[in-house]
TIDRENMI-242407 format. One record per residue (C-alpha): z, y, x; residue number from 1; residue in one letter; chain. Coordinates in Angstrom, 1 decimal, decimal comma. Each point is the difference from the previous one (the first is absolute). Example, Ala and Ser with C-alpha at 12.3 -4.5 7.8 and 13.67 -1.06 7.14 Angstrom:
REM TIDRENMI-242407
<up->7,8&north->-4,5&east->12,3&num->1&residu->a&chaine->A>
<up->-0,7&north->3,4&east->1,4&num->2&residu->s&chaine->A>
END
This chain:
REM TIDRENMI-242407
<up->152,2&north->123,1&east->175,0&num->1&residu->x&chaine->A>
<up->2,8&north->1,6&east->2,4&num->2&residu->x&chaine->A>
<up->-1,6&north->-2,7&east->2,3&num->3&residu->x&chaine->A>
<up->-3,6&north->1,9&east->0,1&num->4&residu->x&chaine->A>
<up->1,3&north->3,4&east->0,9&num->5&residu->x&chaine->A>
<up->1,5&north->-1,3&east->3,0&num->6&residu->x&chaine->A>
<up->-4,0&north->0,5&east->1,2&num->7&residu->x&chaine->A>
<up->-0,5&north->2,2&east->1,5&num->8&residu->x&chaine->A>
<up->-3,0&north->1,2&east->-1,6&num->9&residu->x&chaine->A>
<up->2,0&north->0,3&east->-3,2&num->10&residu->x&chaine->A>
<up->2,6&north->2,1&east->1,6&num->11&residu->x&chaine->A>
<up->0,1&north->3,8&east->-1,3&num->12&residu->x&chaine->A>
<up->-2,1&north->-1,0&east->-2,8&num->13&residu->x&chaine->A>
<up->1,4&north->1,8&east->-3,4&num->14&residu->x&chaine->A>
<up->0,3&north->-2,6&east->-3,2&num->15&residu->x&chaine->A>
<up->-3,4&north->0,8&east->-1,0&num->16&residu->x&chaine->A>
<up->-1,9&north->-0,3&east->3,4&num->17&residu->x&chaine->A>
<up->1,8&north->-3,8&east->0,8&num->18&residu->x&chaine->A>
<up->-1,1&north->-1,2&east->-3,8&num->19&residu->x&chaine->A>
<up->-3,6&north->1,1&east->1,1&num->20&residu->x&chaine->A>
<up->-0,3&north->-1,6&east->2,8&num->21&residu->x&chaine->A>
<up->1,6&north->-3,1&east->-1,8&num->22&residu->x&chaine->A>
<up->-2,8&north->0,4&east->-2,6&num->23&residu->x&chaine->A>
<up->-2,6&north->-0,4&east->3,5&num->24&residu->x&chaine->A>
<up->1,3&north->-3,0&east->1,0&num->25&residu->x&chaine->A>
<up->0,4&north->-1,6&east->-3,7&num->26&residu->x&chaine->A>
<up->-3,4&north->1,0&east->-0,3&num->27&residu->x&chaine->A>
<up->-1,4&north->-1,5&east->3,2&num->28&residu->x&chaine->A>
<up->1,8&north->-3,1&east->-0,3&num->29&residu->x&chaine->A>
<up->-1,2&north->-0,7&east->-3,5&num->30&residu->x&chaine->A>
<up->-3,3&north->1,1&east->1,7&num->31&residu->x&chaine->A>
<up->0,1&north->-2,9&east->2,8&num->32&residu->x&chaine->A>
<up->1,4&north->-2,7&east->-2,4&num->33&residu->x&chaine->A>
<up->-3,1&north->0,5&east->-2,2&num->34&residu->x&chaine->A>
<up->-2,7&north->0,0&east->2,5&num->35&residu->x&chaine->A>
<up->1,6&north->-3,1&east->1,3&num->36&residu->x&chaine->A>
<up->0,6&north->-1,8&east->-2,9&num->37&residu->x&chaine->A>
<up->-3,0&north->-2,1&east->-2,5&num->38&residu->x&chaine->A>
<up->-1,2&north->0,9&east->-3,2&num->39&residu->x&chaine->A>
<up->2,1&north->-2,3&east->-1,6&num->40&residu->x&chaine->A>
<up->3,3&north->1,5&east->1,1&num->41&residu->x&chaine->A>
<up->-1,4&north->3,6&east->-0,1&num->42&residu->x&chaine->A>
<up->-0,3&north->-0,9&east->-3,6&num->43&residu->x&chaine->A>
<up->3,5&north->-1,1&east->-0,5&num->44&residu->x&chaine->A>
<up->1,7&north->2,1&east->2,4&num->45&residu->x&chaine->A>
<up->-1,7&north->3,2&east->-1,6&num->46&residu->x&chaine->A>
<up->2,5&north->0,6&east->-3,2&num->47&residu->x&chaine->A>
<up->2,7&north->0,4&east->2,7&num->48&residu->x&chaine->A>
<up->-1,8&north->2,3&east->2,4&num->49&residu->x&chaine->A>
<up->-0,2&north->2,3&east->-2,6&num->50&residu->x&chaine->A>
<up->2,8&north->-0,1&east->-1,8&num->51&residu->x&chaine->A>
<up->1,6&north->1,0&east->3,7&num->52&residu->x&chaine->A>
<up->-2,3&north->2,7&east->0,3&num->53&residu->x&chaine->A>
<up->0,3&north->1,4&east->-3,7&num->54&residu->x&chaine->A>
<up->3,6&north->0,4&east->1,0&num->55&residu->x&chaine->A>
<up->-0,2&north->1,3&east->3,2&num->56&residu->x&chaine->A>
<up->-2,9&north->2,6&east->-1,1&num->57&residu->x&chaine->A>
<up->-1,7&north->-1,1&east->2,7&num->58&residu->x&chaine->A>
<up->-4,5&north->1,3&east->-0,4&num->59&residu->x&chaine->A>
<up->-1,9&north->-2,5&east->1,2&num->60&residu->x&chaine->A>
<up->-3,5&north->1,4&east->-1,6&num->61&residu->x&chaine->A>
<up->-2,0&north->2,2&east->1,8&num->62&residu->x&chaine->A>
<up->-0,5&north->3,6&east->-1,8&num->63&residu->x&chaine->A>
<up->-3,4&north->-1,7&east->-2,0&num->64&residu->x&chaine->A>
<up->1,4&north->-3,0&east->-1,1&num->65&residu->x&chaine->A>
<up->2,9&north->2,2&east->-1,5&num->66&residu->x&chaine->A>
<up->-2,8&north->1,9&east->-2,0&num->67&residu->x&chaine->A>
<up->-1,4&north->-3,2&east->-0,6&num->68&residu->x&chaine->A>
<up->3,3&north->-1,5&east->-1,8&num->69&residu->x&chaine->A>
<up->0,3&north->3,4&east->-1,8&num->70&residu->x&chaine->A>
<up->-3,1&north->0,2&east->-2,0&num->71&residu->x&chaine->A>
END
């Protein structure tokens, strides 16, 4: 991680700023591997994507699919 802060985007960012940007770019990673991957792998592949994203807190859903999952 000392390794990503030598960017300098990620310079001056406090603790909680650098883990929010490292939320963006788990999120659009996970983002490109689906869309680039079949069905079939989606499928598999899925369990892990969100256990990785339960754990980083990371809200994928949109505000209505959140009240969706809710009621």
């Amino acid at each position: 991680m000392s390794l990503l802060v030598e960017f300098d985007e990620f310079k001056g960012l406090s603790h909680d700023q650098f883990m929010e940007e490292l939320d963006k770019i788990l999120l659009i990673s996970i983002n490109k591997l689906r869309d680039n991957m079949d069905l079939r792998r989606r499928v598999m592949l899925f369990p892990t994507f969100e256990k990785v994203i339960q754990y980083r807190k990371v809200e994928l859903l949109t505000q209505e699919e959140q009240a969706d999952e809710t009621y």
